[in-house]
Backbone as a ProteinNet text record, in pm:
[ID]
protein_1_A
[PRIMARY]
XXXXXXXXXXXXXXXXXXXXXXXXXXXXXXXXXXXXXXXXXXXXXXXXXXXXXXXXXXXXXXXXXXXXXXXXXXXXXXXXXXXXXXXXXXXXXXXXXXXXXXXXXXXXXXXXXXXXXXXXXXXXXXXXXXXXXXXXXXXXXXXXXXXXXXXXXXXXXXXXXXXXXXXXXXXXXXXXXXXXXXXXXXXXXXXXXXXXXXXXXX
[TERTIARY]
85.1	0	88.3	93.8	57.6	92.5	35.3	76.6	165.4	286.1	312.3	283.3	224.2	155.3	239.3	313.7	464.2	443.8	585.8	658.7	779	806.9	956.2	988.5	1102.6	1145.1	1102.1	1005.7	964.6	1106	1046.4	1174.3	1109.8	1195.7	1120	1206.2	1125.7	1210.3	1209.8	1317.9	1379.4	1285.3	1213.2	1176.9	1266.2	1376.8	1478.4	1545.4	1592.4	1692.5	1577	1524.4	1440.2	1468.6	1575.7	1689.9	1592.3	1563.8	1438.4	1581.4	1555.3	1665.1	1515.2	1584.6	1560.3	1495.8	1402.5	1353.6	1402.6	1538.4	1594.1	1640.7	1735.3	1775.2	1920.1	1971.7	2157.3	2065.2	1943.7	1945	1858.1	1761.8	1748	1834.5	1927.4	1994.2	2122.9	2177.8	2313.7	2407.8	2485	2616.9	2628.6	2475	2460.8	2472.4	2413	2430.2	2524.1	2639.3	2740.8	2861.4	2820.5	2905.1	2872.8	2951.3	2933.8	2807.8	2753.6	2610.9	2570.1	2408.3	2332.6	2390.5	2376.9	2404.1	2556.1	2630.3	2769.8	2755.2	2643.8	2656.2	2579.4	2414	2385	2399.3	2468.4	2478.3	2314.4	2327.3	2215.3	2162.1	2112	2050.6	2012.2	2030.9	1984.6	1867.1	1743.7	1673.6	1587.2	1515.7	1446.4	1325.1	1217.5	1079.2	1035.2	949.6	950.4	760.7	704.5	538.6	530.4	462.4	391.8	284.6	240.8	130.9	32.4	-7.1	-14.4	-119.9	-166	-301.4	-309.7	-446.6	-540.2	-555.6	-651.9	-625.3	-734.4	-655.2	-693.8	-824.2	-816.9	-905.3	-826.7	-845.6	-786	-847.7	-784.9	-838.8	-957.9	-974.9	-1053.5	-1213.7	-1274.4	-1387.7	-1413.9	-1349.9	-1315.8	-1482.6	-1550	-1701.2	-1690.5	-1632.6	-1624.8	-1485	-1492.7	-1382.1	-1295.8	-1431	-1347.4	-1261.9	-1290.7	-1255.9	-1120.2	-1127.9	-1007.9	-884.2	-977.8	-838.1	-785.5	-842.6	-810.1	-733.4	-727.4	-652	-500.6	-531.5	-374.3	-305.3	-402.4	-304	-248.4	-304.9	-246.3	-159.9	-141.9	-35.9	103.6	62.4	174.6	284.2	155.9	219.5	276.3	238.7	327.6	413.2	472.4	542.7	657.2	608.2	694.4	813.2	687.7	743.1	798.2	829.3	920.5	1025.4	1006.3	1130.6	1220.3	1134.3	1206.2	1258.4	1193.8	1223.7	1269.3	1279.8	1313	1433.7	1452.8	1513.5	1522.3	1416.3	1338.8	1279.9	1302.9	1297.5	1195.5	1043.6	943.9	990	1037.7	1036.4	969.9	849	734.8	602.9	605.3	421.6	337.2	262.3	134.9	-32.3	-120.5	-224.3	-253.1	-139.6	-166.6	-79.2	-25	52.1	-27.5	-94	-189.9	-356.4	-346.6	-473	-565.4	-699.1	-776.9	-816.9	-775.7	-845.4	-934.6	-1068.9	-1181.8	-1196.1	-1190.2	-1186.1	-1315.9	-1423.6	-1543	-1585.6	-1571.7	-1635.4	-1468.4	-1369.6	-1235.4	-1166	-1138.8	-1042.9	-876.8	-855.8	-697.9	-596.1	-507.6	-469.4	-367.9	-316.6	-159.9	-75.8	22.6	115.6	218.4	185.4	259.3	350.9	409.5	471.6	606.7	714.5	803.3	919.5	875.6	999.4	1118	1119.7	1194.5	1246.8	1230.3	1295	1396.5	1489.5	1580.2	1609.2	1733	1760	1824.9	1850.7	1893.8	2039.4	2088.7	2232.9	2284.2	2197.6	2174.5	2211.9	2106.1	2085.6	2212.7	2301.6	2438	2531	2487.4	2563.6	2512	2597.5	2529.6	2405.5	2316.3	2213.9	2119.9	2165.6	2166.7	1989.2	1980.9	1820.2	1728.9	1638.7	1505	1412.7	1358.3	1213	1123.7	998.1	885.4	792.8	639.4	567	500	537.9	567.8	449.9	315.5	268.7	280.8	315.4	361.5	517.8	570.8	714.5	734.3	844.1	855.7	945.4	910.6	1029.7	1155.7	1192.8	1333.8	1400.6	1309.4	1330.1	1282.1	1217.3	1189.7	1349.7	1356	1462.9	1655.7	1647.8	1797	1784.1	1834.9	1849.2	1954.2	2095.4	2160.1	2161.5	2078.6	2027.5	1975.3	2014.1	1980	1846.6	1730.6	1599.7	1590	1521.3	1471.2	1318.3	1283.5	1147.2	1035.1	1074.3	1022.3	971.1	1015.3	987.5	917.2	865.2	774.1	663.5	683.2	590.6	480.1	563.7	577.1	418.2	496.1	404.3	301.9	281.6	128.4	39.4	131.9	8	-25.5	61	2.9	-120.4	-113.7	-207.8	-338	-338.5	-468.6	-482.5	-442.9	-435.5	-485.1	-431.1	-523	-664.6	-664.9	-829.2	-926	-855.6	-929	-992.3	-911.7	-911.9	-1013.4	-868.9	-896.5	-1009.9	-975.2	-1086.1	-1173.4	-1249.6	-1315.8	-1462.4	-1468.1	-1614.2	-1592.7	-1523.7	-1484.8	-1489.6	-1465.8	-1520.8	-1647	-1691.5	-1849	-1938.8	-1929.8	-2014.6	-2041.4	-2123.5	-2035.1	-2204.1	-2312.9	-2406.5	-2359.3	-2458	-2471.4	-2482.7	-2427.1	-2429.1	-2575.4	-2647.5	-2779.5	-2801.9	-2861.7	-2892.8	-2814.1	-2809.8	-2756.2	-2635.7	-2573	-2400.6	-2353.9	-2408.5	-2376.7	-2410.6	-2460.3	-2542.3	-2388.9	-2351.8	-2234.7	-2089	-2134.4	-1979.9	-1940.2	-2056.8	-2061.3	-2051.9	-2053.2	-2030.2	-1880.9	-1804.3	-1666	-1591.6	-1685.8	-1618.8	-1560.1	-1731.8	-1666.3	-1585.6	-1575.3	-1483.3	-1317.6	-1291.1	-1136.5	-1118.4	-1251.8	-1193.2	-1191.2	-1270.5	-1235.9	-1102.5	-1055.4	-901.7	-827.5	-815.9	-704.6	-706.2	-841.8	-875.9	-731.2	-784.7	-695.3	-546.4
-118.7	0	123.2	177.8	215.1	105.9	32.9	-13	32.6	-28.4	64.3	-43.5	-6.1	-61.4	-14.2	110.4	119.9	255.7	304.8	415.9	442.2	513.8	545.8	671.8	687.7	874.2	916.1	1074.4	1056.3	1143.9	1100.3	1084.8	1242.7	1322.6	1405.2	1372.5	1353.1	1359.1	1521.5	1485.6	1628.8	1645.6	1724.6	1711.9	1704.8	1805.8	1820.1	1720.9	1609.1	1523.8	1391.4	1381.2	1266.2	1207.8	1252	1181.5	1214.2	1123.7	1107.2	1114.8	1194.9	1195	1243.1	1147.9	1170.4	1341.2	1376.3	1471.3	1528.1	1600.6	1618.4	1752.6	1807.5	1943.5	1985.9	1804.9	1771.8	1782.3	1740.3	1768.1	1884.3	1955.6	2110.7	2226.4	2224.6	2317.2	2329.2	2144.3	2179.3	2229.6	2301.7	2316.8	2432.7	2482	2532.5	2464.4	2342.7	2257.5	2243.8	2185.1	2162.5	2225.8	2355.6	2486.3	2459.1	2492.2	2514.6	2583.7	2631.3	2711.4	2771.6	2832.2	2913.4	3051.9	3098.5	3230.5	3270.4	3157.2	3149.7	3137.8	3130.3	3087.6	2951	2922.1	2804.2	2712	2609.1	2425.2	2399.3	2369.7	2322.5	2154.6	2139.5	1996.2	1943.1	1800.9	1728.2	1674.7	1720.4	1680.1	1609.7	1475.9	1392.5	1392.4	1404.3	1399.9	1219.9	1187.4	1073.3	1083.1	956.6	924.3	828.7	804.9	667.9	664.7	512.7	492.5	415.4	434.4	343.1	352.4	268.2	212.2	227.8	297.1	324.2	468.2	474.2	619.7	725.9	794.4	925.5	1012.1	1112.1	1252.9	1336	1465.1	1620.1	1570.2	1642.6	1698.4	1722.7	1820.3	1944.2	1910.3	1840.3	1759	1608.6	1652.3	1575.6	1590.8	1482	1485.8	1536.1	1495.5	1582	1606	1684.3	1692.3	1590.5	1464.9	1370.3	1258.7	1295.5	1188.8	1288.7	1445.2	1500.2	1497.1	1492.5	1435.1	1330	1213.9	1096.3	1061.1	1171.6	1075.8	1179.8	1275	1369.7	1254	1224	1110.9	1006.1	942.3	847.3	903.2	1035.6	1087.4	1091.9	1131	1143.4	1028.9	895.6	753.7	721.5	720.4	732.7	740.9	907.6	987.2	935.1	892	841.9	719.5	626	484.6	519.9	587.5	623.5	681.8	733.1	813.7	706.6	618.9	568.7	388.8	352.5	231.7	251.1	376.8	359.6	507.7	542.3	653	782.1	805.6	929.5	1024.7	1130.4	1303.2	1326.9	1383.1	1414.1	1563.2	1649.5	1741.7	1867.7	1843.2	1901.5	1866.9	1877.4	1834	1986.7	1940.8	2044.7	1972.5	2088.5	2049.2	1972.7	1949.2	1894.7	1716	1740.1	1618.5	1496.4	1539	1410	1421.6	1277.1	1228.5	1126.7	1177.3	1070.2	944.6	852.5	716.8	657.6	612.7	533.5	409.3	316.4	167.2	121.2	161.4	54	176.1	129.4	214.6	221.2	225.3	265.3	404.1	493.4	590.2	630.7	598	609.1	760.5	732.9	893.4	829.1	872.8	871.4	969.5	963.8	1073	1061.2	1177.9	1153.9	1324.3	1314.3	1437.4	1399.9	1327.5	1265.9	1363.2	1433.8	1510	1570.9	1650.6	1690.8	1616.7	1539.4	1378.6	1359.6	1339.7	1309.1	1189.8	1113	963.7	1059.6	989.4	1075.5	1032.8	967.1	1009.4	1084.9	1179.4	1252.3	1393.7	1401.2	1468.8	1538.2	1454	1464.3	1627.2	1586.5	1655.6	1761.3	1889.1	2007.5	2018	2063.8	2089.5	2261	2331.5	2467.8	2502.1	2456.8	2452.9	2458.2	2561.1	2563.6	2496	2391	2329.7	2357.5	2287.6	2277.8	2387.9	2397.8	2457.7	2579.2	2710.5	2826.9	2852.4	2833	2870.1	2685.7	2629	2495	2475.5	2529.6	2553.3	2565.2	2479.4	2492	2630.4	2680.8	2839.2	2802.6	2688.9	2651.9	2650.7	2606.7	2639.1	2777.2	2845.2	2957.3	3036.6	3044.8	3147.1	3093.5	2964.9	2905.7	2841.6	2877.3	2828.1	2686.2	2702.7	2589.2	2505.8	2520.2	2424.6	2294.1	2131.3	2068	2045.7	1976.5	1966	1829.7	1779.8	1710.3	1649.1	1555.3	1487.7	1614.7	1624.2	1771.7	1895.6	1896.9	2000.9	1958.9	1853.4	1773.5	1768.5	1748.3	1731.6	1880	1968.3	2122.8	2133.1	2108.7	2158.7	2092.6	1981.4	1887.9	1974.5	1998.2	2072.5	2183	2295.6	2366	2354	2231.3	2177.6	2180.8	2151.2	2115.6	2239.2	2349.5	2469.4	2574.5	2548.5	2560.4	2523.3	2393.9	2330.2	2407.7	2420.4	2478.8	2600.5	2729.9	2834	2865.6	2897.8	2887.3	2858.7	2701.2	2615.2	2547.9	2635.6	2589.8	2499.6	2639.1	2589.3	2485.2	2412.4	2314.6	2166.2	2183.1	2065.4	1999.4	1897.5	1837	1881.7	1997.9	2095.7	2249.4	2306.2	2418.4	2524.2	2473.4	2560.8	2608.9	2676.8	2761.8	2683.5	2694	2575.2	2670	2553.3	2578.5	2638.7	2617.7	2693.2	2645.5	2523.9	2421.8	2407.9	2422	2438.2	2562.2	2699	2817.5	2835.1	2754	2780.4	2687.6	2587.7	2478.9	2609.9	2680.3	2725.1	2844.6	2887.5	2970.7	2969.9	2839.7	2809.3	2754.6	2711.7	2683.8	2794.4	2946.6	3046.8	3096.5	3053.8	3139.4	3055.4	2904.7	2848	2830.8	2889.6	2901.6	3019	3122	3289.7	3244.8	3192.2	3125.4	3099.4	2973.8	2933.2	3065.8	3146.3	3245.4	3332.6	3370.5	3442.3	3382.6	3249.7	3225.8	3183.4
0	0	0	-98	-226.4	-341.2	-425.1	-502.7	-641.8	-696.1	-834.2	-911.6	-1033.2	-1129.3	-1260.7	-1244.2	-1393.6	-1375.2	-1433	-1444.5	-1493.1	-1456.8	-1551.6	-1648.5	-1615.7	-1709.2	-1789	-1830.6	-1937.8	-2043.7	-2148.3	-2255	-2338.7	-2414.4	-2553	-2619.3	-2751.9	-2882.5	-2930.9	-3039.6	-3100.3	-3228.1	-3265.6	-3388.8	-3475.3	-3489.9	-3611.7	-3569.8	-3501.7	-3539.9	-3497.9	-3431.1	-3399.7	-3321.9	-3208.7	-3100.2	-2981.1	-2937.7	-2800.8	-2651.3	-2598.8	-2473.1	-2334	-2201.3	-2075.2	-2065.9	-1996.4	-1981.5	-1826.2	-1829.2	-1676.5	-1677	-1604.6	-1612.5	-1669.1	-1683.5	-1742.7	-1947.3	-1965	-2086.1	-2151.5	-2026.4	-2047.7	-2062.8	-1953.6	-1952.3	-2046.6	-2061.7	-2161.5	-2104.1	-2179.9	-2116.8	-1940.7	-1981.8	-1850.6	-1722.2	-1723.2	-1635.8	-1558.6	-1675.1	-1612.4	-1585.8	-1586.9	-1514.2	-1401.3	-1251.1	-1140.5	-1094.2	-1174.3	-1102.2	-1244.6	-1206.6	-1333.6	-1274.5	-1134.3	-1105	-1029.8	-1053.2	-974.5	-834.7	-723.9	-616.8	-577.7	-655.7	-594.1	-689.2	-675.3	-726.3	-797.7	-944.2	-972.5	-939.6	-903.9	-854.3	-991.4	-1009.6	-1110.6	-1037.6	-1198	-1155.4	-1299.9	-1303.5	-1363.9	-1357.8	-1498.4	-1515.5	-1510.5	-1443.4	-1373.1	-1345.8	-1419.8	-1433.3	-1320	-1279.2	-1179.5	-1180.9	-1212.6	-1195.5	-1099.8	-977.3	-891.2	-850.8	-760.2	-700.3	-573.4	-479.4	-544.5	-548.3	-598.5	-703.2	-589	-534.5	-384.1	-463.2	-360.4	-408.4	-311.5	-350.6	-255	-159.6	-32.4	62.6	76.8	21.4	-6.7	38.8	-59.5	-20.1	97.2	199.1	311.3	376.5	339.1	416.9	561.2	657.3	765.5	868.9	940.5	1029.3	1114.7	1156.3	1185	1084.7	989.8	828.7	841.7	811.4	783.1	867.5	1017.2	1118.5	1138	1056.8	1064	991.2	852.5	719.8	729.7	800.4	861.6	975.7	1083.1	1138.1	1072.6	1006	920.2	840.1	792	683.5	797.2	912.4	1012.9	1017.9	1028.1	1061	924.3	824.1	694	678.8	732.2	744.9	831.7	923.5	1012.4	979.7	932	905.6	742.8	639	536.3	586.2	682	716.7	823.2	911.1	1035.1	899.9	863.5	773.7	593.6	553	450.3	460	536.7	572.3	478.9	429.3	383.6	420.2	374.4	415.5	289.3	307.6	227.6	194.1	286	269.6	181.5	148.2	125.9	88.8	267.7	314.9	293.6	191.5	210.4	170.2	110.2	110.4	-17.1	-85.3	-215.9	-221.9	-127.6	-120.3	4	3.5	129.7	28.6	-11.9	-46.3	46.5	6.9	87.7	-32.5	43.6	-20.8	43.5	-25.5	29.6	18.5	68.2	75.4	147.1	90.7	176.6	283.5	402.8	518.7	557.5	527.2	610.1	517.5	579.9	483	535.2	450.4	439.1	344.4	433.9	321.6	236.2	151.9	32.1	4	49.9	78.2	-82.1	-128.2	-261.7	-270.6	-404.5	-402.5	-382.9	-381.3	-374.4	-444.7	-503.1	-551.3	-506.1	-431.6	-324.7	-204.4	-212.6	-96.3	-126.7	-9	14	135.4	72.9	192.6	291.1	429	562.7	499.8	390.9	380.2	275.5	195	111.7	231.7	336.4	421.6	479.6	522.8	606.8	449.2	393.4	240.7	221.8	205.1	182.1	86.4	97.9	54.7	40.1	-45.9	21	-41.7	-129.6	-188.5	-39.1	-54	5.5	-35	-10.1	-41	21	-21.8	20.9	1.5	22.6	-24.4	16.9	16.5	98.9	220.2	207.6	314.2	426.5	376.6	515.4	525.6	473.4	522	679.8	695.9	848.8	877.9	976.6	1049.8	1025.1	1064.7	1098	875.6	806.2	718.2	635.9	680.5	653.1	685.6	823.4	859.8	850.7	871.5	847.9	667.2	626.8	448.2	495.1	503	568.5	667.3	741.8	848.5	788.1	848.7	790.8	829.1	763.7	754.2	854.9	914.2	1018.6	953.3	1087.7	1070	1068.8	1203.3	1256.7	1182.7	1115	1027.4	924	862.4	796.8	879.8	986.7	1097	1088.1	1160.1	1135.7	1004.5	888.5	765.2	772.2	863.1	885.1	970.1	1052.9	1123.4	1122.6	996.7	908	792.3	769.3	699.5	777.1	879.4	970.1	984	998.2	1042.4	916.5	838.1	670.6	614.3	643.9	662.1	770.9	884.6	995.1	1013.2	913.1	897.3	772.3	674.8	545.6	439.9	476.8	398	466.2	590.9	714	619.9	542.8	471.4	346.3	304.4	229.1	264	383.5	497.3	493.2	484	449.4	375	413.9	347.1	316.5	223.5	182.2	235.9	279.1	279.2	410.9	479	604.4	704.4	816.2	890.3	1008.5	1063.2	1106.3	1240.8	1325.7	1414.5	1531.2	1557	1624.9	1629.1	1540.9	1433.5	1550.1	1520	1501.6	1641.6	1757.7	1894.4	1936.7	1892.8	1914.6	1942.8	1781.1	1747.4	1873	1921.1	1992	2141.7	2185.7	2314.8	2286.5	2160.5	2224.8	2166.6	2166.9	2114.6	2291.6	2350.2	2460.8	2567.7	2539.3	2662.8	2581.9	2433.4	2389.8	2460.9	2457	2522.2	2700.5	2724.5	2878.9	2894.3	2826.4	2854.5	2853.6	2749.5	2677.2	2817.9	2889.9	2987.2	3108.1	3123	3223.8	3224.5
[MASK]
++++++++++++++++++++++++++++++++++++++++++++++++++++++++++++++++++++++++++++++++++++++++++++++++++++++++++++++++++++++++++++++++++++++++++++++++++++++++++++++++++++++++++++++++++++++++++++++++++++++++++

């Protein structure tokens, strides 16, 4: 779980010569590439256009029937998260709202953590790495404000619960449902308006 079902580099051909080459940034850029840098200070990263096709096939976020479905398929993105990183020793390094899918299986829902691009192995990690990743409003601080600092679990972590924090806010009304919430809703929202201002009080 996740299943791969095929993939592999995608290729372009040349019209004028008909020579099909790897679709990466060693055969975009050319001799740019392989100069020390595009702007003389940062190292260009090689990077490869790469399809997958795998099973089973998610939906956004976005339309998350309700709040307890949406907190459920973020915990499970956590435990994901965890076990790629603790057993395959992988760094996602950019969790946002586009990279956690919900999958439906029957009456159980599960999330799929995709977006793989920016990953790195924890022995990749140890090696300078001066590139900023990840996806600007779930960016973790520690990567916001240190550029050379190395990246951690933590900070994957970090952009999750930016995510929840995005849903919560943001895209409050995207959640189950998009009409007016009723009398009952709005009598609810309003009594844990006043026991959050209770706590803050004390």
């Amino acid at each position: 779980y996740p299943e791969l079902l095929g993939g592999g580099r995608v290729s372009l051909e040349f019209s004028d010569t008909g020579v099909a080459v790897d679709d990466t940034t060693a055969s975009t850029l050319g001799d740019l590439y392989n100069s020390d840098s595009a702007d003389g200070k940062v190292p260009i990263s090689f990077r490869a256009h790469k399809r997958l096709v795998m099973s089973p096939v998610g939906e956004p976020l976005k339309p998350a029937k309700s709040f307890d479905e949406l907190i459920a398929v973020l915990a499970d993105a956590m435990l994901c998260h965890d076990a790629v990183w603790r057993h395959c020793g992988i760094f996602h390094r950019d969790i946002s709202n586009n990279s956690i899918l919900v999958v439906r299986q029957g009456e159980r829902v599960r999330e799929l953590l995709i977006e793989f691009d920016n990953a790195i192995t924890t022995r990749e990690q140890s090696a300078t790495r001066p590139e900023r990743t990840g996806t600007f409003p779930f960016m973790s601080i520690n990567n916001l404000e240190n550029e050379g600092v190395p990246r951690t679990a933590p900070d994957d972590w970090e952009s999750l619960l930016y995510v929840l924090c995005f849903y919560a806010t943001v895209e409050l009304e995207g959640i189950g449902r998009r009409e007016k919430p009723d009398k009952e809703q709005r009598a609810k929202s309003k009594d844990f308006k006043v026991i959050v201002e209770g706590l803050v009080a004390t």
